[in-house]
Residue, then its C-alpha position, 0 to 999 in steps of 0.5 A: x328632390x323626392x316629391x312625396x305626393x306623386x311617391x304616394x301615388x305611385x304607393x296607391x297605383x301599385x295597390x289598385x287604389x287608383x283610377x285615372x282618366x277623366x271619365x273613369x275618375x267621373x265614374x268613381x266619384x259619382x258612384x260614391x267610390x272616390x275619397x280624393x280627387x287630384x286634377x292636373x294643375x294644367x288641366x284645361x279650365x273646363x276640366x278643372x270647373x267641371x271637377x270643382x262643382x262635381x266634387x263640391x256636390x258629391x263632397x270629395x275633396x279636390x287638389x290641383x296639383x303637377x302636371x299631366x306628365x307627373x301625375x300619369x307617370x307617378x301611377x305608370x301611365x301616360x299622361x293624366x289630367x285627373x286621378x282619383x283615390x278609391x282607398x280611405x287610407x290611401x287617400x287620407x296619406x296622400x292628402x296629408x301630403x298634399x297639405x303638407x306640400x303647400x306649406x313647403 
């Protein structure tokens, strides 16, 4: 089965719409750059708190969703605990797939 969100993503890596890494993704949304935050669903519980009240605060919204391997694969990179969209467009697309993946 193709999973059409890490499809997305690897859309959104090839354009230069993404930035990964728990630092770099941080950085994008407190600089007002991001527009969707994912975070691995294994993600420690720290890491997923931390995200959820920055994103909450900053407003960006936020999806836990594959893991570590996927999401860094998907973007051809090694392993990700989070990634986030720096495109609007991008960014509305992957999360419509998002959506779309919790009621399948």
């Amino acid at each position: 089965m193709v999973d059409r969100v890490l499809s997305m993503l690897g859309i959104a890596a090839k354009s230069g719409s993404v930035v990964s890494g728990e630092f770099s993704t941080e950085k994008a949304v407190k600089t007002g750059r991001a527009f969707l935050v994912i975070v691995s669903e294994e993600a420690s519980e720290n890491t997923k708190k931390a995200f959820k009240n920055m994103t909450d605060f900053y407003e960006v919204p936020l999806y836990f969703y594959g893991t570590k391997e996927a999401l860094g694969r998907a973007i051809g990179k090694e392993f990700r605990a989070s990634i986030a969209i720096i495109d609007e467009n991008l960014a509305n697309a992957v999360e419509k797939k998002l959506l779309l993946s919790k009621t399948e």
